[in-house]
C-alpha positions as a Python dict, from the first residue, in 0.01 Angstrom:
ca = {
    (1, 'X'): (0, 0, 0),
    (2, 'X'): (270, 263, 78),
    (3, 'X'): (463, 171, -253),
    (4, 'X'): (139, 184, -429),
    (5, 'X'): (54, 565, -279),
    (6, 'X'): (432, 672, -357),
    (7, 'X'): (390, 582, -706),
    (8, 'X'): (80, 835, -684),
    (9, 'X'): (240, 1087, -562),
    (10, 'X'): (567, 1072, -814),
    (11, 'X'): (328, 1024, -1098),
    (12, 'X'): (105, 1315, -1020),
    (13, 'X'): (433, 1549, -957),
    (14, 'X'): (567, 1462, -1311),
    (15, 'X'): (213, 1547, -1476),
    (16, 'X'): (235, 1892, -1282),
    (17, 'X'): (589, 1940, -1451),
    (18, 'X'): (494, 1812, -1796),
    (19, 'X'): (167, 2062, -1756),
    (20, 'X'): (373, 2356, -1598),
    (21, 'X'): (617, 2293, -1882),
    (22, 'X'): (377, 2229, -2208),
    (23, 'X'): (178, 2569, -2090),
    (24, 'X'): (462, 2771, -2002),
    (25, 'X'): (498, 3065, -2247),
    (26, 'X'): (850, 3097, -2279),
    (27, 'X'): (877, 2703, -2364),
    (28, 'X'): (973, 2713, -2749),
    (29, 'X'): (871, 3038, -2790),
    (30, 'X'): (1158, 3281, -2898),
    (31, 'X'): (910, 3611, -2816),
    (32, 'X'): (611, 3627, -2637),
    (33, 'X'): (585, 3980, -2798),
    (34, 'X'): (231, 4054, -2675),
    (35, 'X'): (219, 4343, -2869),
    (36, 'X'): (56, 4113, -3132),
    (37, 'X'): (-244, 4014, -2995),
    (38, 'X'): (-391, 3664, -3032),
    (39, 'X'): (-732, 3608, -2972),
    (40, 'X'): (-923, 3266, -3027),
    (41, 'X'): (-1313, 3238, -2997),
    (42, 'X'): (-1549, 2898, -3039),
    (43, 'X'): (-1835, 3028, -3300),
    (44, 'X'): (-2164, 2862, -3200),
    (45, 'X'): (-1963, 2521, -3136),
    (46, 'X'): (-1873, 2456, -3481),
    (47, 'X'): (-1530, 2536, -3514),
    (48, 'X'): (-1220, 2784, -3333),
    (49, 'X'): (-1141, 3095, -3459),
    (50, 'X'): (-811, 3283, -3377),
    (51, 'X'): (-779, 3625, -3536),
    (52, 'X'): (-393, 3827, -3486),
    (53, 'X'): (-363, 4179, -3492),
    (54, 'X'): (-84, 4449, -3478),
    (55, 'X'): (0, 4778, -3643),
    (56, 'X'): (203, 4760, -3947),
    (57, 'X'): (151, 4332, -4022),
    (58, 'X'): (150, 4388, -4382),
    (59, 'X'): (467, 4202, -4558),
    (60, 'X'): (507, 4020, -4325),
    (61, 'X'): (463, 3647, -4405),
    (62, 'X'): (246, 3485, -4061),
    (63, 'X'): (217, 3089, -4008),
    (64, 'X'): (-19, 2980, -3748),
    (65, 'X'): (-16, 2642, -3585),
    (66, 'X'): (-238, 2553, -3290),
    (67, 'X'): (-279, 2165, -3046),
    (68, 'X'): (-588, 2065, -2855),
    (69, 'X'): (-455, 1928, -2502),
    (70, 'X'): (-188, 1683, -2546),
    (71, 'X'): (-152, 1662, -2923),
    (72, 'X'): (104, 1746, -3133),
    (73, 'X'): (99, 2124, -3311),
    (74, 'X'): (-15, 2105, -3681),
    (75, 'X'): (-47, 2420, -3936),
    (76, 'X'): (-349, 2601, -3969),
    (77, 'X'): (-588, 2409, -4222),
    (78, 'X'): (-768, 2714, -4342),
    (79, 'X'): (-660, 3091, -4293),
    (80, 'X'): (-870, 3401, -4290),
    (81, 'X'): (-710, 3651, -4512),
    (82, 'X'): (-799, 4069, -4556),
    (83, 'X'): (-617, 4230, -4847),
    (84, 'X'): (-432, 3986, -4929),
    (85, 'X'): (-264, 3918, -4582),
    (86, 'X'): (-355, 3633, -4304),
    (87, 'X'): (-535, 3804, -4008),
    (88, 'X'): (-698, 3488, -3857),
    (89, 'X'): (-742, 3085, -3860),
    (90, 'X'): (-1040, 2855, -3915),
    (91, 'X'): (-1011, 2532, -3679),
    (92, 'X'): (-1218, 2235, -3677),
    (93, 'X'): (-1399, 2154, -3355),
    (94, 'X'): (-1500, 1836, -3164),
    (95, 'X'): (-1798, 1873, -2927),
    (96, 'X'): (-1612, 1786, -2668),
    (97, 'X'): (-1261, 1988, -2716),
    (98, 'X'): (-1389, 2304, -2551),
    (99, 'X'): (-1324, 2122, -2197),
    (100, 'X'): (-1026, 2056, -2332),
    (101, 'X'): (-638, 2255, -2307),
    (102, 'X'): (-566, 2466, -2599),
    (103, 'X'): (-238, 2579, -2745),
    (104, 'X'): (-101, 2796, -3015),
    (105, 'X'): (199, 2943, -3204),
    (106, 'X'): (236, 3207, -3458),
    (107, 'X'): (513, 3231, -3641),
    (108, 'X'): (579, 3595, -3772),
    (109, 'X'): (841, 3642, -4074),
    (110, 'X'): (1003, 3334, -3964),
    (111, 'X'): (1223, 3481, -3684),
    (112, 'X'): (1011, 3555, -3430),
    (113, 'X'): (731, 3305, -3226),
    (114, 'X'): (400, 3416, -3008),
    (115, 'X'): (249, 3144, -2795),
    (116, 'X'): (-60, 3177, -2650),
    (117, 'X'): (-201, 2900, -2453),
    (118, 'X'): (-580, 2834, -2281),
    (119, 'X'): (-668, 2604, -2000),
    (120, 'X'): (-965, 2597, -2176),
    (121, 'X'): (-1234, 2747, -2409),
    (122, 'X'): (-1603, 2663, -2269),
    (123, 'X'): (-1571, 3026, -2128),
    (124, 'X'): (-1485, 3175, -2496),
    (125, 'X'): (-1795, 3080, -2672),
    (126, 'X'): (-1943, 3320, -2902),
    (127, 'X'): (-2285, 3182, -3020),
    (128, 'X'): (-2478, 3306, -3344),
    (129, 'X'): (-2745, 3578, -3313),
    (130, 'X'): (-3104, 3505, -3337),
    (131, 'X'): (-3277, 3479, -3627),
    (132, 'X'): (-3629, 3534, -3790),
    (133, 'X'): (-3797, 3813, -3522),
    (134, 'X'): (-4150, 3812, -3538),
    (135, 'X'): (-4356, 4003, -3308),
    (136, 'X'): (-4724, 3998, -3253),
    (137, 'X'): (-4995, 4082, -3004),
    (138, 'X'): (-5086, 3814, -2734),
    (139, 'X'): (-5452, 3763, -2559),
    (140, 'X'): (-5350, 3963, -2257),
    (141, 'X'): (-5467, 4329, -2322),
    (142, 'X'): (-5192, 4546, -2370),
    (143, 'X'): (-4917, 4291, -2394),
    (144, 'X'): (-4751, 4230, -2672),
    (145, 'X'): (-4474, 3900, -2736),
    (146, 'X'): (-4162, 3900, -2968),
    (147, 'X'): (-4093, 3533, -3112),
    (148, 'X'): (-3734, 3389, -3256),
    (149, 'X'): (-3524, 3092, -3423),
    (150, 'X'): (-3228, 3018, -3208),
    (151, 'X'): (-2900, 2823, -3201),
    (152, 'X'): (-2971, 2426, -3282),
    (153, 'X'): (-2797, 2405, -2968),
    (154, 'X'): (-2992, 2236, -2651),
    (155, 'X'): (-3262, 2460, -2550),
    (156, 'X'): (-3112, 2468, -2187),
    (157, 'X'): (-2796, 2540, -2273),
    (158, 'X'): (-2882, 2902, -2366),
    (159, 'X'): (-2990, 3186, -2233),
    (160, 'X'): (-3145, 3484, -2440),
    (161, 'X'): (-3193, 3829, -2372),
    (162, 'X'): (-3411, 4102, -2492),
    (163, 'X'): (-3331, 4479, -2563),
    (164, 'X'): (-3647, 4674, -2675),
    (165, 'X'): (-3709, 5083, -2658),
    (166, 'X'): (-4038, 5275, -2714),
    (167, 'X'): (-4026, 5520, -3026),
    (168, 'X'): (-3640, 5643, -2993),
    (169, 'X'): (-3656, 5613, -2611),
    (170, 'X'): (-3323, 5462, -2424),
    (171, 'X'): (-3313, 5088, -2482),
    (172, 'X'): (-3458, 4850, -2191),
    (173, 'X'): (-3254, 4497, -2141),
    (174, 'X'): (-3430, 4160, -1993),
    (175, 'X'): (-3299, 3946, -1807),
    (176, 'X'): (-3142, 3622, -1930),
    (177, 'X'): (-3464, 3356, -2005),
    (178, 'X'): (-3442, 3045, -2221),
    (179, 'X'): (-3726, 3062, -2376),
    (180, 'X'): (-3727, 3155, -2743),
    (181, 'X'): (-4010, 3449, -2686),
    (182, 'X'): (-3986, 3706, -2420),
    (183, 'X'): (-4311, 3930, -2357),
    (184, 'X'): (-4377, 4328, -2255),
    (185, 'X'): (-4664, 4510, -2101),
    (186, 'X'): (-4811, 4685, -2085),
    (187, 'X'): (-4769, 4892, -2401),
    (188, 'X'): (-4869, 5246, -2499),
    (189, 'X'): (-5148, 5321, -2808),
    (190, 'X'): (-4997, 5464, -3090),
    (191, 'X'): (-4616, 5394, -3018),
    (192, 'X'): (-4349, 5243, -3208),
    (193, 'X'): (-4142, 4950, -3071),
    (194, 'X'): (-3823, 4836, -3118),
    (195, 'X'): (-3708, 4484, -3064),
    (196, 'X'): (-3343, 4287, -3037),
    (197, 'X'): (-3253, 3946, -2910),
    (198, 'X'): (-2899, 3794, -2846),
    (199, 'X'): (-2805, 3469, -2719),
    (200, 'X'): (-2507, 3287, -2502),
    (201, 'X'): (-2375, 3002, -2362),
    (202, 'X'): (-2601, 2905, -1996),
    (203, 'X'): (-2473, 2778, -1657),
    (204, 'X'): (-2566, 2429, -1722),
    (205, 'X'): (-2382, 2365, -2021),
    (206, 'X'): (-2056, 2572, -1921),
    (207, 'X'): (-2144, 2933, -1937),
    (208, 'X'): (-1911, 3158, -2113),
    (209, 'X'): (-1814, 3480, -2111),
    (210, 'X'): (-1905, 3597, -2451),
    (211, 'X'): (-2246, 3698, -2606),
    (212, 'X'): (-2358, 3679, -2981),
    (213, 'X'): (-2430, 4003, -3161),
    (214, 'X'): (-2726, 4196, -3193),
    (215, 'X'): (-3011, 4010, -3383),
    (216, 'X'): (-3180, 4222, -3697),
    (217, 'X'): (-3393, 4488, -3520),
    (218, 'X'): (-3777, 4405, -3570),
    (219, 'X'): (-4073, 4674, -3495),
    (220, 'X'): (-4416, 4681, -3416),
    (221, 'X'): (-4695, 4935, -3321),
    (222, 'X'): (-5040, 4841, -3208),
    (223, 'X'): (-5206, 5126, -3409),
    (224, 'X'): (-5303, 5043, -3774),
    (225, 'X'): (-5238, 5391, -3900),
    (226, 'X'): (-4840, 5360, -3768),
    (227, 'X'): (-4605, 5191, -4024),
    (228, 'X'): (-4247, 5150, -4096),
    (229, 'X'): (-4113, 5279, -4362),
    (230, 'X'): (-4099, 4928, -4572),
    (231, 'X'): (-4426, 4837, -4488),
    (232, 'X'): (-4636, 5133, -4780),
    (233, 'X'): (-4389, 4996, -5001),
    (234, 'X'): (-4503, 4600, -4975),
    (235, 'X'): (-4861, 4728, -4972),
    (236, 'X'): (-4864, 4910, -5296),
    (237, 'X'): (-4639, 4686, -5466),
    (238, 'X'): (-4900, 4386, -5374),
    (239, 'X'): (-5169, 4597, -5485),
    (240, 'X'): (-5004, 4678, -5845),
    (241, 'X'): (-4968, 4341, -5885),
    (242, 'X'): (-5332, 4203, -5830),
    (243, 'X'): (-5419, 4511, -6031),
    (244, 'X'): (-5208, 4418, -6309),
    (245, 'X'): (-5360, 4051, -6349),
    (246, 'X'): (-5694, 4167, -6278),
    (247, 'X'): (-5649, 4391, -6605),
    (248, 'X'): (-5455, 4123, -6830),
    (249, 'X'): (-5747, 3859, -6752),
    (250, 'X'): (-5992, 4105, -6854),
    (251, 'X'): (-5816, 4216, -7170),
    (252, 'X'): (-5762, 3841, -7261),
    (253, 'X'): (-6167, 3769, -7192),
    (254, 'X'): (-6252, 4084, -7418),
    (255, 'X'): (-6040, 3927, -7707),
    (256, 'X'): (-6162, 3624, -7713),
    (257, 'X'): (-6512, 3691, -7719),
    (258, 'X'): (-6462, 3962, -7968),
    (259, 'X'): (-6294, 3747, -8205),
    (260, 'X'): (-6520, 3468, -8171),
    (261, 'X'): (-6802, 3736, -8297),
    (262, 'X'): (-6603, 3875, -8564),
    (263, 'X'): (-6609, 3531, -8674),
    (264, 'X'): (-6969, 3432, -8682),
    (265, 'X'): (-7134, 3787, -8785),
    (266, 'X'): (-6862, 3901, -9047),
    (267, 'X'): (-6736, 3567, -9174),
    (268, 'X'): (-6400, 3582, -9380),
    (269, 'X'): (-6380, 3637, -9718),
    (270, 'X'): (-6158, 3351, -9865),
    (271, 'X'): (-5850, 3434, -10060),
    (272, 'X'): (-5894, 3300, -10455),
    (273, 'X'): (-5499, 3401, -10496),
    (274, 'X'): (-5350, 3076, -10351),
    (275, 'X'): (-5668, 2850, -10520),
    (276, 'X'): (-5546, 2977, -10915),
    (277, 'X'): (-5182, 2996, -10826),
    (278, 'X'): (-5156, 2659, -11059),
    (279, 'X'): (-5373, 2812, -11299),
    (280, 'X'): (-5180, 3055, -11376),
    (281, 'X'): (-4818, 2939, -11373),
    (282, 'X'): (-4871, 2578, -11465),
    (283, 'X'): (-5102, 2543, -11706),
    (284, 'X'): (-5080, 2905, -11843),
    (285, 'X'): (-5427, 3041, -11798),
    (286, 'X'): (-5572, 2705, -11972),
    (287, 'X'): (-5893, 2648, -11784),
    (288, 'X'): (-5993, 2264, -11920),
    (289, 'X'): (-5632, 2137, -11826),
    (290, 'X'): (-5641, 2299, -11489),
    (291, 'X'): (-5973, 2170, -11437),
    (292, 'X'): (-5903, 1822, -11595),
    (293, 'X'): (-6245, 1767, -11811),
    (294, 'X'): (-6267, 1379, -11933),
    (295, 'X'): (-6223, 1269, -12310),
    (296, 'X'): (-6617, 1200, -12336),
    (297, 'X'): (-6776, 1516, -12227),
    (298, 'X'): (-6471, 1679, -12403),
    (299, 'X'): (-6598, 1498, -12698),
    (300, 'X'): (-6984, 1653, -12654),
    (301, 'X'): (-6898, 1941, -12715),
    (302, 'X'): (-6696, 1958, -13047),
    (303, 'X'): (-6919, 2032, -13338),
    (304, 'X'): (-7029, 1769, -13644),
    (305, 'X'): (-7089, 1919, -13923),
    (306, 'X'): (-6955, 2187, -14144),
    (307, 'X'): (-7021, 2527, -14169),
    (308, 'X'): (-7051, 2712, -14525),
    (309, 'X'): (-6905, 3011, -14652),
    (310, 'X'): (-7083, 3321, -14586),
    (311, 'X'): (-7272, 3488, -14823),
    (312, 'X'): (-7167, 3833, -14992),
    (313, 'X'): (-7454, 4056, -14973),
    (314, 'X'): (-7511, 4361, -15247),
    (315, 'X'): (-7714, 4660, -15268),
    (316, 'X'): (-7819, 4804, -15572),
    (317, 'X'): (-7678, 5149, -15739),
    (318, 'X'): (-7901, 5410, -15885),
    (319, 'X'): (-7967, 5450, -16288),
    (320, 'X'): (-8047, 5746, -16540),
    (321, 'X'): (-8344, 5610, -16736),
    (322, 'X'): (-8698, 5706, -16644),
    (323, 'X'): (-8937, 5468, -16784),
    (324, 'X'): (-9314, 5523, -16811),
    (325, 'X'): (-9620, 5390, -16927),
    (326, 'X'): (-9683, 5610, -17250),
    (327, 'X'): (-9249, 5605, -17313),
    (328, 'X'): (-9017, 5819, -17377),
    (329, 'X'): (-9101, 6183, -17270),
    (330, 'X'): (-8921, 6414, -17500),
    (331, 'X'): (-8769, 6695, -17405),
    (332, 'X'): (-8789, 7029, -17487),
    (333, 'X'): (-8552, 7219, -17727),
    (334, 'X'): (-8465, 7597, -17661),
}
């Protein structure tokens, strides 16, 4: 038994000196130049984001290499970049690594190292703000309930508060529920209301120390005449657009019905061009080969018999005798 509990205690002082010595930040570090300031958030538990900043980084070449508890550093898988230079780091996360120690190493110009290490990151959790704000009025008189889409994270896990201001009033914060709809009363006739939800990690999954951002702002007024300024927009774009079909389908019934008249009272005259098109350039104008009459009644209609030649008729010219019925009548002499 006491071999077994000095074992114990040797073991357990060589952990402390491994930990001491793997979180120390002078161990294989050649700065700790603070002057560059590392920063590394969780973003709504899917993956760890470290971001770098100091004045005057540009040229300068950084490489960023980070180890979850005991493992072994690797290089950054994916970097965040502005203008062309590496601010930042994308990591991939296990659910369970935020319990777990983190460590990291930037190397800047390759002559100069920054270690920053964490005991842990539960506490550095930065969730995603609400989304899809809906508010409405609820069956209590004078109350009024805003409504949201959360983090698909476990509904205890995280808390939600609620900033909301009458008109342009000073802005009124809840306290944290975990509910995903958070109501006020009572409310004033006539006033416009502005609502904002943001979200965070709760006690009872490891709270941290971080909240998300501001959600869209979302507003509501209890009096029909109030609106915001998108809302006459919507309504008269919904009402061209009825207006327009209601039009089209009437102009589309009128021509229908009006053609279908035009057709039955003023029928259309048919076009003989395209009926004598043959007529005219195949058979030249030659009506009983167009119209193909049979050898038989062709037949019954030639003539039999032949015609004579036409008589000459003459008419008789005037003479100079005079004949009577006692003759000659002489004349007289002078």
């Amino acid at each position: 038994m006491t071999y077994l509990l000095t074992a114990a205690v040797i073991l357990f002082f060589f952990q402390g000196c491994w930990s001491r010595a793997q979180f120390s930040p002078s161990v294989g570090c050649t700065s700790t130049d603070y002057e560059v300031n590392v920063s590394c958030l969780i973003i709504n538990l899917d993956y760890v984001e470290c971001n770098w900043t100091k004045p005057q980084m540009q040229h300068i070449n950084y490489t960023f290499s980070s180890a979850f508890s005991w493992d072994s550093f690797s290089e950054c898988p994916e970097y965040l970049q502005e203008q062309g230079q590496s601010v930042g780091c994308k990591i991939p996360l296990d659910a369970t690594q935020r319990f777990q120690p983190f460590r990291t190493k930037l190397y800047v110009g390759g002559y100069q190292t920054i270690c920053k290490n964490y005991t842990d990151l539960k506490q550095r959790v930065k969730l995603n703000p609400p989304s899809i704000l809906s508010v409405n009025s609820s069956a209590r008189e004078g109350e009024v309930c805003v409504r949201w889409i959360g983090s698909k994270i476990k509904k205890n896990c995280v808390n939600y508060t609620v900033a909301y201001r009458k008109a342009s009033g000073p802005w009124k914060i809840s306290i944290p529920v975990m509910s995903s709809s958070y109501c006020v009363s009572p409310v004033a006739s006539g006033v416009l209301y502005t609502f904002q939800v943001r979200s965070s990690m709760s006690d009872m999954c490891g709270a941290s120390d971080f909240w998300s951002d501001w959600s869209d702002p979302v507003q509501w007024s209890n009096n029909k005449d109030v609106m915001t300024a998108e809302q006459p927009q919507v309504y008269w774009h919904v009402l061209g657009s009825v207006l327009g079909v209601i039009v089209l389908i009437c102009l589309s019934l009128l021509l229908y019905y009006s053609e279908r008249i035009r057709v039955v009272f003023v029928p259309v005259v048919p076009d003989p061009s395209k009926s004598l098109q043959d007529l005219f350039k195949k058979y030249n104008g030659n009506v009983e080969s167009w119209v193909y009459i049979n050898r038989e009644l062709k037949d019954a209609f030639e003539t039999d018999f032949t015609e004579s030649p036409p008589c000459v008729v003459c008419e008789a010219g005037p003479t100079f005798e005079t004949k009577t019925e006692d003759g000659p009548v002489e004349q007289p002499v002078s």
